[in-house]
CHARMM internal coordinates of N, CA and C (Angstrom, degrees):
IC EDIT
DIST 1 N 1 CA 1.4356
DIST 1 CA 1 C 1.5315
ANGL 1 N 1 CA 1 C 110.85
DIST 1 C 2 N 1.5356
ANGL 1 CA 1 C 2 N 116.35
DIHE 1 N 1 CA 1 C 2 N -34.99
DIST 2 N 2 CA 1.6324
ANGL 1 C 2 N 2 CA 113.89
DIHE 1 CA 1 C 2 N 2 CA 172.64
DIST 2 CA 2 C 1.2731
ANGL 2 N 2 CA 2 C 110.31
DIHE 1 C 2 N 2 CA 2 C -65.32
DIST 2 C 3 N 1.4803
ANGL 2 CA 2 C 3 N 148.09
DIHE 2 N 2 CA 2 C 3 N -35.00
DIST 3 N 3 CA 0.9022
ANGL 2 C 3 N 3 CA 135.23
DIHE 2 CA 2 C 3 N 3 CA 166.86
DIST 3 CA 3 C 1.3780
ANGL 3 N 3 CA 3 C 130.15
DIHE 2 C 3 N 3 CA 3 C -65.31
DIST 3 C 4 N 1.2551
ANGL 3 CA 3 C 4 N 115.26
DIHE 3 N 3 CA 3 C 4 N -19.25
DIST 4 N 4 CA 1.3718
ANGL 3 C 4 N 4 CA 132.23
DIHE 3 CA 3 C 4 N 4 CA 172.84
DIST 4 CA 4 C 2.2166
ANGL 4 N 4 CA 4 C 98.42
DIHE 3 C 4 N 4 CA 4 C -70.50
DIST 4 C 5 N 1.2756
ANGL 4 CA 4 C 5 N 94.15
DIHE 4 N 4 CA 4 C 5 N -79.68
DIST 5 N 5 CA 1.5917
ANGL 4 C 5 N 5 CA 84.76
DIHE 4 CA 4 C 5 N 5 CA 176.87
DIST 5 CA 5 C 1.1208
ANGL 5 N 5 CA 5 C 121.79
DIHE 4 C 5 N 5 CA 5 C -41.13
DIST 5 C 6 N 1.2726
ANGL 5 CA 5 C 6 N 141.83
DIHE 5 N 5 CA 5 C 6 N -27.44
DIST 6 N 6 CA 1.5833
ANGL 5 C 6 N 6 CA 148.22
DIHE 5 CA 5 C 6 N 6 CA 178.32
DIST 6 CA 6 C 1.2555
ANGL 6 N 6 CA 6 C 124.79
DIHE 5 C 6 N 6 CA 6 C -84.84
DIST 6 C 7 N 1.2783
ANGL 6 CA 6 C 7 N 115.39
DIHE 6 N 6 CA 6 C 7 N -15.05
DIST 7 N 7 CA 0.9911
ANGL 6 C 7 N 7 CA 121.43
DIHE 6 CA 6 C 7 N 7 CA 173.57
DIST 7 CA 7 C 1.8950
ANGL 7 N 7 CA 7 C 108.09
DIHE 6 C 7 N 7 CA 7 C -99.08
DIST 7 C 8 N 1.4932
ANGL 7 CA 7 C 8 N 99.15
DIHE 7 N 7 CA 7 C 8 N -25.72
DIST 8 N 8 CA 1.6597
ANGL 7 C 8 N 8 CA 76.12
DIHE 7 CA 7 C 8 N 8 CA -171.76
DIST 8 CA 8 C 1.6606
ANGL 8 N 8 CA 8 C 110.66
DIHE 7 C 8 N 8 CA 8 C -99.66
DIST 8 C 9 N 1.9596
ANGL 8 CA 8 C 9 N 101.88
DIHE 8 N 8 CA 8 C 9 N 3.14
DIST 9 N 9 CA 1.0514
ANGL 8 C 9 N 9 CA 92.13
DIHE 8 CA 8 C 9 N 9 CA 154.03
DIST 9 CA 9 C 1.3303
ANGL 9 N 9 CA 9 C 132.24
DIHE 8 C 9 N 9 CA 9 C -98.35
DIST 9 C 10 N 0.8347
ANGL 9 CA 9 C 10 N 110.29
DIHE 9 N 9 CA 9 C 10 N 7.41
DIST 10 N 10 CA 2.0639
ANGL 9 C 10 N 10 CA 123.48
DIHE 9 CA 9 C 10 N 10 CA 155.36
DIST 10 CA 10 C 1.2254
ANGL 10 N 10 CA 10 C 116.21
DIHE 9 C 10 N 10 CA 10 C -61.00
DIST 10 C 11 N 1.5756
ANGL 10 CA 10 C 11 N 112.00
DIHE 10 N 10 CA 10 C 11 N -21.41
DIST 11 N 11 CA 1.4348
ANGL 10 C 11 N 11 CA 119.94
DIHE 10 CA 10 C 11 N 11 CA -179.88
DIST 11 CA 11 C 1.8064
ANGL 11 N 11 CA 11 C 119.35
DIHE 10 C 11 N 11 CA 11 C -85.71
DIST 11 C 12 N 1.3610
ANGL 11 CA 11 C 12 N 97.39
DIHE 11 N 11 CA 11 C 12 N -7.82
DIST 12 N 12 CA 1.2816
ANGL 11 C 12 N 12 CA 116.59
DIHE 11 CA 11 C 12 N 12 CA -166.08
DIST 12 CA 12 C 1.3111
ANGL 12 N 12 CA 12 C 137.35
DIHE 11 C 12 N 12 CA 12 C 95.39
DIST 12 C 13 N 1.4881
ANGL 12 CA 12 C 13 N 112.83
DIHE 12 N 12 CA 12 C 13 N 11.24
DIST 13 N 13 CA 1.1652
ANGL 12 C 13 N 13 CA 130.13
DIHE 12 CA 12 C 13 N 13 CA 173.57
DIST 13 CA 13 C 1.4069
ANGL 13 N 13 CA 13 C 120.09
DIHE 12 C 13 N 13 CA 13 C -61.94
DIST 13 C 14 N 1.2960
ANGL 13 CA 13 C 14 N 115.27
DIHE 13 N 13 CA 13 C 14 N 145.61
DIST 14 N 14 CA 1.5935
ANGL 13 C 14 N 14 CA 109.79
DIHE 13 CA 13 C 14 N 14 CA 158.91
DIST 14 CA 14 C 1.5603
ANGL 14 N 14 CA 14 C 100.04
DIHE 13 C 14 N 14 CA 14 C -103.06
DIST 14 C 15 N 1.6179
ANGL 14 CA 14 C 15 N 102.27
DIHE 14 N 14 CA 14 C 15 N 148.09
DIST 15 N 15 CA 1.5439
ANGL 14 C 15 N 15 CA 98.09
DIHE 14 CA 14 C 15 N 15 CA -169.24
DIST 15 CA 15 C 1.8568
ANGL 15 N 15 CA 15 C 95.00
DIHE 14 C 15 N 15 CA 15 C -127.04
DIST 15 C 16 N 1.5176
ANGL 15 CA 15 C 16 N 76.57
DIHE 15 N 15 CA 15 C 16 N 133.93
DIST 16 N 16 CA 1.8503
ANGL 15 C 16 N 16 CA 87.00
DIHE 15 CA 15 C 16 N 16 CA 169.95
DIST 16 CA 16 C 1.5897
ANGL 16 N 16 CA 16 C 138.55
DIHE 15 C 16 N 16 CA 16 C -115.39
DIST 16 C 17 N 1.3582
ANGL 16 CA 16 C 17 N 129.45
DIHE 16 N 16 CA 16 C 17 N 73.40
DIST 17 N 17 CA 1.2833
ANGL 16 C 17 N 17 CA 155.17
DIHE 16 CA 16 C 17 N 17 CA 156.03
DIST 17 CA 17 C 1.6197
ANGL 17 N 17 CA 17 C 107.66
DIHE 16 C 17 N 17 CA 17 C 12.00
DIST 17 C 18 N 0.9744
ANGL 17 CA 17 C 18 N 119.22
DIHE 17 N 17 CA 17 C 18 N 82.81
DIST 18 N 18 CA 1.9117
ANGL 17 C 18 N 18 CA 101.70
DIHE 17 CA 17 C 18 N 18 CA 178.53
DIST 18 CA 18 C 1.3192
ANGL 18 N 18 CA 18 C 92.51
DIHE 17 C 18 N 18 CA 18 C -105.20
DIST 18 C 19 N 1.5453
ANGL 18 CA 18 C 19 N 107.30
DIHE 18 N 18 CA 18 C 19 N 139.80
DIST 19 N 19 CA 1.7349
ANGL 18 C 19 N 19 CA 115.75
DIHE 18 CA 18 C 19 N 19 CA 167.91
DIST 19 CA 19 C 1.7138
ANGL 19 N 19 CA 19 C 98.14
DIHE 18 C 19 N 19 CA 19 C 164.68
DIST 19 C 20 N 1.1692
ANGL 19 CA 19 C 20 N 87.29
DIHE 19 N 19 CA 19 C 20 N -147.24
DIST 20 N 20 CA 1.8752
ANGL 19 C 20 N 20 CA 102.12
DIHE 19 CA 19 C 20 N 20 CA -161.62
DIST 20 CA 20 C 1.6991
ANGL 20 N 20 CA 20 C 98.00
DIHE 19 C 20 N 20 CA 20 C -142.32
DIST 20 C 21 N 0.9681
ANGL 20 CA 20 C 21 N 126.90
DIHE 20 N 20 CA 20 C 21 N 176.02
DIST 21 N 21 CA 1.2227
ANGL 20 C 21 N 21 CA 125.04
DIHE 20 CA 20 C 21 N 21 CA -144.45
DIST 21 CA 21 C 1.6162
ANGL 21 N 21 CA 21 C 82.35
DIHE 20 C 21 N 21 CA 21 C -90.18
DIST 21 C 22 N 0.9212
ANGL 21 CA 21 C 22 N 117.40
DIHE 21 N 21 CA 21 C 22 N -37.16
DIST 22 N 22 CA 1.7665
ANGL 21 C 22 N 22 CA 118.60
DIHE 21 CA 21 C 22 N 22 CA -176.43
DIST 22 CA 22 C 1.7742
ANGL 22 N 22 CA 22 C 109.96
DIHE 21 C 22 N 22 CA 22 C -87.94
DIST 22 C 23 N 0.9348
ANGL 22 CA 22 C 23 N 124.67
DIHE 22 N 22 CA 22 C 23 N -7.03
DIST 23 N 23 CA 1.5997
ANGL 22 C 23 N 23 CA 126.22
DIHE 22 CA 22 C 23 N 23 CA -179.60
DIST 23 CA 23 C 1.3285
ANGL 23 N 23 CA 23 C 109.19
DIHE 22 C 23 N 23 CA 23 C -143.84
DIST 23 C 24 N 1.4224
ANGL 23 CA 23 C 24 N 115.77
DIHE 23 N 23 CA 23 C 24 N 141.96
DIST 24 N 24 CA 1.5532
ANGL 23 C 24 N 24 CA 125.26
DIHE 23 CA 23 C 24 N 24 CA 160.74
DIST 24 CA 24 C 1.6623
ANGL 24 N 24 CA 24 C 105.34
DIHE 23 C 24 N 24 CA 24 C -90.88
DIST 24 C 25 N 1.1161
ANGL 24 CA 24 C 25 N 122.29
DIHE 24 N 24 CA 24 C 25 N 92.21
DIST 25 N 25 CA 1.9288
ANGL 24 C 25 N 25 CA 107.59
DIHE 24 CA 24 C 25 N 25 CA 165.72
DIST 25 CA 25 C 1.3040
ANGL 25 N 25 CA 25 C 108.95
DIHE 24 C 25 N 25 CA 25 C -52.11
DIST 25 C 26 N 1.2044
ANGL 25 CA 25 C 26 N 127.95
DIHE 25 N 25 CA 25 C 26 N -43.32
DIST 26 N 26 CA 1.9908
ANGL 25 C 26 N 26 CA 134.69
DIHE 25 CA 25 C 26 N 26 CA -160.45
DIST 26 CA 26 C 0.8761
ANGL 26 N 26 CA 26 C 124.08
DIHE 25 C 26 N 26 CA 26 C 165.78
DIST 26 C 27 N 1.2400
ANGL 26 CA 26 C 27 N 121.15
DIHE 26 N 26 CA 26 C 27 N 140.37
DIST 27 N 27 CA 1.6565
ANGL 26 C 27 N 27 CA 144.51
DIHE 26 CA 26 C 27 N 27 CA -172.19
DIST 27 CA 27 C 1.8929
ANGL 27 N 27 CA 27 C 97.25
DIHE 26 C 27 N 27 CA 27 C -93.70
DIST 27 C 28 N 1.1511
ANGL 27 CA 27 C 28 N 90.46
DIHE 27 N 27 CA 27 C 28 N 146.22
DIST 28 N 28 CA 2.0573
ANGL 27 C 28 N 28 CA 113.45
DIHE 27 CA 27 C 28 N 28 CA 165.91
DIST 28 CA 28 C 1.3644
ANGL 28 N 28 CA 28 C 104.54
DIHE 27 C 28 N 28 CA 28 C -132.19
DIST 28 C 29 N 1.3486
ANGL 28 CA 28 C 29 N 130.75
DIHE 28 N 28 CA 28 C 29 N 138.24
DIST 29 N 29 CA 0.9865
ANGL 28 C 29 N 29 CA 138.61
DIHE 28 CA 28 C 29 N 29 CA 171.07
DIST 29 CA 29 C 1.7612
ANGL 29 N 29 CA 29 C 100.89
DIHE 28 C 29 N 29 CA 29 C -118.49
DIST 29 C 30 N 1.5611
ANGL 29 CA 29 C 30 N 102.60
DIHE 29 N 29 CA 29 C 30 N 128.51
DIST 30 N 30 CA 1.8013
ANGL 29 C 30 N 30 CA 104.83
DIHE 29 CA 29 C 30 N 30 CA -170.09
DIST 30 CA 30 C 1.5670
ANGL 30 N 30 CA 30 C 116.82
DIHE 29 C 30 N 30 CA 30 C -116.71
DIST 30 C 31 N 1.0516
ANGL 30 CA 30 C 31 N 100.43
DIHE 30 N 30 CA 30 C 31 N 96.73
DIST 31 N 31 CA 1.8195
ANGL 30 C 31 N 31 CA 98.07
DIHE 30 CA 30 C 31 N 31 CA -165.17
DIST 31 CA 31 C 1.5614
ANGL 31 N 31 CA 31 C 111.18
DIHE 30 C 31 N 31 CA 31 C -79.23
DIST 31 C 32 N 1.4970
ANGL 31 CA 31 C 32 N 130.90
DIHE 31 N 31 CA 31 C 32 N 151.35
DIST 32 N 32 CA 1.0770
ANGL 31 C 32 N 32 CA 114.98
DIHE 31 CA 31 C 32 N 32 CA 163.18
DIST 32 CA 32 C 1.5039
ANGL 32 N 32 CA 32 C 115.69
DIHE 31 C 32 N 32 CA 32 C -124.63
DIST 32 C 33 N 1.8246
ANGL 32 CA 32 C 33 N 132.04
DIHE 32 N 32 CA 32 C 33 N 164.96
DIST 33 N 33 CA 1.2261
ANGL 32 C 33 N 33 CA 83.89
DIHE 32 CA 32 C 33 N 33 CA 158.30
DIST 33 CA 33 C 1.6105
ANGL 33 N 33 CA 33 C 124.18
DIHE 32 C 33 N 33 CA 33 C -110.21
DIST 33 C 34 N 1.3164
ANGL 33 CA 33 C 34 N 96.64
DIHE 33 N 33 CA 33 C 34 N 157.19
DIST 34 N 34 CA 1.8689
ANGL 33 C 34 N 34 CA 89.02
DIHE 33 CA 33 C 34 N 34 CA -176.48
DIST 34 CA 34 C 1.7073
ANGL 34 N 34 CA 34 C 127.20
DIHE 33 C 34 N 34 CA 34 C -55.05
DIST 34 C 35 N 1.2995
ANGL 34 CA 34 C 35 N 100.14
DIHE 34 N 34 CA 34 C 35 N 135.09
DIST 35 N 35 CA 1.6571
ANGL 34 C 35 N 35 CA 117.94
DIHE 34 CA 34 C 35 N 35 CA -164.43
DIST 35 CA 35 C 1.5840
ANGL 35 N 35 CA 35 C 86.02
DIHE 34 C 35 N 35 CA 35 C -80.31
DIST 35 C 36 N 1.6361
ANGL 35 CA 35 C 36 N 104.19
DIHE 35 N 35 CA 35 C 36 N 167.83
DIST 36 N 36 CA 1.8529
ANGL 35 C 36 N 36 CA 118.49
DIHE 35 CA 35 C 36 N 36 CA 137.80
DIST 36 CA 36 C 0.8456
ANGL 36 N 36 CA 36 C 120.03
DIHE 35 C 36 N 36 CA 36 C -42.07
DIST 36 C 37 N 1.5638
ANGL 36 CA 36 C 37 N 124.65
DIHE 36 N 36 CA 36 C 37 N -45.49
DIST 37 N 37 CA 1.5208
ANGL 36 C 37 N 37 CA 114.00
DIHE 36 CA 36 C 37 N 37 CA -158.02
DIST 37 CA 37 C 1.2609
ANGL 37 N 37 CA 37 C 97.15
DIHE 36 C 37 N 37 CA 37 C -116.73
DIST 37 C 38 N 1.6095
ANGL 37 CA 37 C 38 N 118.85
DIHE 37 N 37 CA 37 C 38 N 28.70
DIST 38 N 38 CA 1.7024
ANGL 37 C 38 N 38 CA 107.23
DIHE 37 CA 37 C 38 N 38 CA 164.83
DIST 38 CA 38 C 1.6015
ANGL 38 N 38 CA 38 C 103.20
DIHE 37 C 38 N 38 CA 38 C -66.89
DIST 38 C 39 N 1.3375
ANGL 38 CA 38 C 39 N 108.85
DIHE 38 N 38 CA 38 C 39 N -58.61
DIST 39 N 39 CA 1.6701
ANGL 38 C 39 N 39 CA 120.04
DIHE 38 CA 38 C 39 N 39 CA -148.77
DIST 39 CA 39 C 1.8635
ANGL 39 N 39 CA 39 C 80.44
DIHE 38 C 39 N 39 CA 39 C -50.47
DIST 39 C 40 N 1.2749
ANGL 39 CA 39 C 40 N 136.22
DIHE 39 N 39 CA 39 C 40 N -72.15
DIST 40 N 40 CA 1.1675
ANGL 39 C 40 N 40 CA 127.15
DIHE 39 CA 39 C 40 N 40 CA -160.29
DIST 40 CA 40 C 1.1629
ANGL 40 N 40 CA 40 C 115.00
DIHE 39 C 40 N 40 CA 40 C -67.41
DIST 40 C 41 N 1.1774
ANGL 40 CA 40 C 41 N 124.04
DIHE 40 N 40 CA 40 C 41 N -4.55
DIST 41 N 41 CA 1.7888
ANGL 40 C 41 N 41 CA 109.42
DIHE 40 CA 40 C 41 N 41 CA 146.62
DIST 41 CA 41 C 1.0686
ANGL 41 N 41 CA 41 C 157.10
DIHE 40 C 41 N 41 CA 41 C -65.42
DIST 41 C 42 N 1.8824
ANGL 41 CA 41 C 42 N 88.02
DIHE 41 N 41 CA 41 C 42 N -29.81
DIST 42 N 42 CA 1.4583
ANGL 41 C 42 N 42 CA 100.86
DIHE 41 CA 41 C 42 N 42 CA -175.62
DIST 42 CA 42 C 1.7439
ANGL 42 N 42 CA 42 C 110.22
DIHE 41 C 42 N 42 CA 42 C -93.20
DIST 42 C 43 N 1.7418
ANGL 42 CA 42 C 43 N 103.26
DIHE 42 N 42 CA 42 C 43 N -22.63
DIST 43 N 43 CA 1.3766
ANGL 42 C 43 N 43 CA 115.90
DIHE 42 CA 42 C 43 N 43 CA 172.33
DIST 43 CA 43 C 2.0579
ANGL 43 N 43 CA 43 C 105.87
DIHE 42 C 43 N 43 CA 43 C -69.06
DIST 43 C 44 N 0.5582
ANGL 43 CA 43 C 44 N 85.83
DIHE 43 N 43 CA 43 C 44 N -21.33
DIST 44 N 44 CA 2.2633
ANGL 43 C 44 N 44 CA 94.81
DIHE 43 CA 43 C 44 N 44 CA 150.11
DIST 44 CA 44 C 0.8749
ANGL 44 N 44 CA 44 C 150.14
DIHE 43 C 44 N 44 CA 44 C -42.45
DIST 44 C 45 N 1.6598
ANGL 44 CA 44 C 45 N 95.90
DIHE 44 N 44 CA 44 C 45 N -68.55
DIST 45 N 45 CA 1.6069
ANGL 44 C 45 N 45 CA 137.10
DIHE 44 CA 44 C 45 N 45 CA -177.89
DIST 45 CA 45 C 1.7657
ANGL 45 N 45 CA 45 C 85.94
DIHE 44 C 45 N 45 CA 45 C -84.71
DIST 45 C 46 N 1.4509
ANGL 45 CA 45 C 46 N 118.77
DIHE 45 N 45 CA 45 C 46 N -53.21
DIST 46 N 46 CA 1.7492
ANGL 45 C 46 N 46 CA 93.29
DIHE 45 CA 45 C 46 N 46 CA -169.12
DIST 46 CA 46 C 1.3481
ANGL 46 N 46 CA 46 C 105.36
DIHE 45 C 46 N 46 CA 46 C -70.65
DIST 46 C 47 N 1.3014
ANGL 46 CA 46 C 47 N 134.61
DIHE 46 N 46 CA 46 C 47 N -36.71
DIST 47 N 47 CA 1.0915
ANGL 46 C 47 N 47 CA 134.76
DIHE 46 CA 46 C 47 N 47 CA -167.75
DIST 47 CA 47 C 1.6418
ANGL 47 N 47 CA 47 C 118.98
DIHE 46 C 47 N 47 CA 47 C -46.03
DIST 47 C 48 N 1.8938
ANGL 47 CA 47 C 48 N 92.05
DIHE 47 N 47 CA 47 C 48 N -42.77
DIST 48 N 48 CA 1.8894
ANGL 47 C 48 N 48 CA 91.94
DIHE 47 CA 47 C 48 N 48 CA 173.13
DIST 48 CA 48 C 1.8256
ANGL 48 N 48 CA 48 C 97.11
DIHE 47 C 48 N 48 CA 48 C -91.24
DIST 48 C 49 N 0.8179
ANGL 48 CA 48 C 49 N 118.53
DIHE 48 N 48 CA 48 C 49 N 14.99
DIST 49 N 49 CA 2.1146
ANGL 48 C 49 N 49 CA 117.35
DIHE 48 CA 48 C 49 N 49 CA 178.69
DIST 49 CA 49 C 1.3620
ANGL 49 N 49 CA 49 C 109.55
DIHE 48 C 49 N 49 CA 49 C 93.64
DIST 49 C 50 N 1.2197
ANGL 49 CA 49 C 50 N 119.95
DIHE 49 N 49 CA 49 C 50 N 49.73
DIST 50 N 50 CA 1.6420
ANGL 49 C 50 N 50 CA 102.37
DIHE 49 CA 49 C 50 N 50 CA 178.59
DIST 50 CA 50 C 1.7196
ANGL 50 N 50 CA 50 C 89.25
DIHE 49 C 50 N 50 CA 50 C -113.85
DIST 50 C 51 N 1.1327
ANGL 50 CA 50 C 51 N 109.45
DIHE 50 N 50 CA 50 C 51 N 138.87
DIST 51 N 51 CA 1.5618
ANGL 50 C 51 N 51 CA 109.62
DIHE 50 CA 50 C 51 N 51 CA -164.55
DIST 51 CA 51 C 1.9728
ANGL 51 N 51 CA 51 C 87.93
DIHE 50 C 51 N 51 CA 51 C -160.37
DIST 51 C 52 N 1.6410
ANGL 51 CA 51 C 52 N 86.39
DIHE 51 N 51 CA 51 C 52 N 131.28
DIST 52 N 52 CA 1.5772
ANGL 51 C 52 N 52 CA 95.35
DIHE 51 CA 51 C 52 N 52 CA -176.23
DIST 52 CA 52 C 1.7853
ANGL 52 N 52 CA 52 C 100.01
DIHE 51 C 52 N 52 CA 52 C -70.03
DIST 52 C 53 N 1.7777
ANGL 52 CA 52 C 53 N 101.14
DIHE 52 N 52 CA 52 C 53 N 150.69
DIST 53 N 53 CA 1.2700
ANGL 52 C 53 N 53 CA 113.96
DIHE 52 CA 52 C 53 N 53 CA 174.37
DIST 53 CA 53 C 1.1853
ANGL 53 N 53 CA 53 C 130.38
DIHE 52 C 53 N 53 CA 53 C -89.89
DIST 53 C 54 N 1.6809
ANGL 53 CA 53 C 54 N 140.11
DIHE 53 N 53 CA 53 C 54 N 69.98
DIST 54 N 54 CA 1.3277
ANGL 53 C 54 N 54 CA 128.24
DIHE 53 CA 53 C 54 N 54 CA -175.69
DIST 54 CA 54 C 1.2166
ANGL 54 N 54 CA 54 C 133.93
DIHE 53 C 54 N 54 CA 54 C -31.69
DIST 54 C 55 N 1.8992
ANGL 54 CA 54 C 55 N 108.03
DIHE 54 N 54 CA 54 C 55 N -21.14
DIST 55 N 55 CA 1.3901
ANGL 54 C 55 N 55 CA 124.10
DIHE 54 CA 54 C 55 N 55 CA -167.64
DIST 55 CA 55 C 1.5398
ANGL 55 N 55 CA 55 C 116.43
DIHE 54 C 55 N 55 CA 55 C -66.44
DIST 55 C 56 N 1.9094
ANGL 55 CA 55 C 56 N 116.05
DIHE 55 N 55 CA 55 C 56 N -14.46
DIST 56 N 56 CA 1.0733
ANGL 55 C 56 N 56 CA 117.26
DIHE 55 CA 55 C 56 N 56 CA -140.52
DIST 56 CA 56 C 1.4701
ANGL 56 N 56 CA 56 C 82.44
DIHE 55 C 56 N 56 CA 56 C -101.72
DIST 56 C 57 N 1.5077
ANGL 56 CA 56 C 57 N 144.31
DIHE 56 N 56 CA 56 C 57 N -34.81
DIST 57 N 57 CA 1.2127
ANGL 56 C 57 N 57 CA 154.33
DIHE 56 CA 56 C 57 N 57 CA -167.99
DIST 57 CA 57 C 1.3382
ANGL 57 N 57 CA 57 C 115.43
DIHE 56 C 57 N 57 CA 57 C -55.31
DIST 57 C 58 N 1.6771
ANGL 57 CA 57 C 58 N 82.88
DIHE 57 N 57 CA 57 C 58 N -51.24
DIST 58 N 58 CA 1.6008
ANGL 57 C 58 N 58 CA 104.67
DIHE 57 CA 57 C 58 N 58 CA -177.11
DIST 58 CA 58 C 1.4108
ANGL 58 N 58 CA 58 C 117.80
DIHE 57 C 58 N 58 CA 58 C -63.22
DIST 58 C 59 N 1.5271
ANGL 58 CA 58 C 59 N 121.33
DIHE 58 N 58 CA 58 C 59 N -33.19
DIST 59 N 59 CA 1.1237
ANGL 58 C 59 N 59 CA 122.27
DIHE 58 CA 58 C 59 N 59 CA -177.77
DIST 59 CA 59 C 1.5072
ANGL 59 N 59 CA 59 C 124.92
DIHE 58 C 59 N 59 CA 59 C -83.61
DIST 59 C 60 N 1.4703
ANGL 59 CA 59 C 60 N 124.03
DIHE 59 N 59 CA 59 C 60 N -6.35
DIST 60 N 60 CA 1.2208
ANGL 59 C 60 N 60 CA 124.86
DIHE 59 CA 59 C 60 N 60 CA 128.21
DIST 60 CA 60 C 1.2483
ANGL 60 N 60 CA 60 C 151.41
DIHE 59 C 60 N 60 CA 60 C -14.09
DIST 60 C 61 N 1.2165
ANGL 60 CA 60 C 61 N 103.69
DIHE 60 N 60 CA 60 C 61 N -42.98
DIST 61 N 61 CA 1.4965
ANGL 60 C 61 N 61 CA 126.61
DIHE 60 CA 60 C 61 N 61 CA -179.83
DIST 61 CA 61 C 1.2873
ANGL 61 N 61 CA 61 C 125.56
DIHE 60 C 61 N 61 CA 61 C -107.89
DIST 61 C 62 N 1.3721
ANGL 61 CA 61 C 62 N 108.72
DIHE 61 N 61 CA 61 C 62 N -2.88
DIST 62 N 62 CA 1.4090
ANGL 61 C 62 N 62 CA 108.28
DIHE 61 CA 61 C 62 N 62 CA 178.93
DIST 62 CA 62 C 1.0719
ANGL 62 N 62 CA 62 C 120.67
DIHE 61 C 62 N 62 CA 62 C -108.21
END
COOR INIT
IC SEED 1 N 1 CA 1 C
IC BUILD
């Protein structure tokens, strides 16, 4: 299943985890497509520090 999430978020997916701390029921993967005014949004958000967390993926699995 980790390779499955990793891979389709390599694809650009955002992936969404449904379950309970002891079970996964199902994954969604939510694609969008990118706007004009994505790139200058997110160059925004880093600008004041908002920077995605890899840490949070990872801790899924462990």
């Amino acid at each position: 299943m980790e390779s499955q999430i990793l891979s389709l978020q390599q694809e650009g997916n955002t992936i969404v985890i449904i379950g309970t701390k002891e079970k996964i029921f199902g994954i969604m993967a939510v694609a969008d497509d990118i706007r004009d005014t994505s790139v200058k949004a997110l160059k925004g958000l880093q600008a004041v520090g908002v920077n995605q967390d890899w840490r949070i993926s990872n801790c899924i699995f462990k």
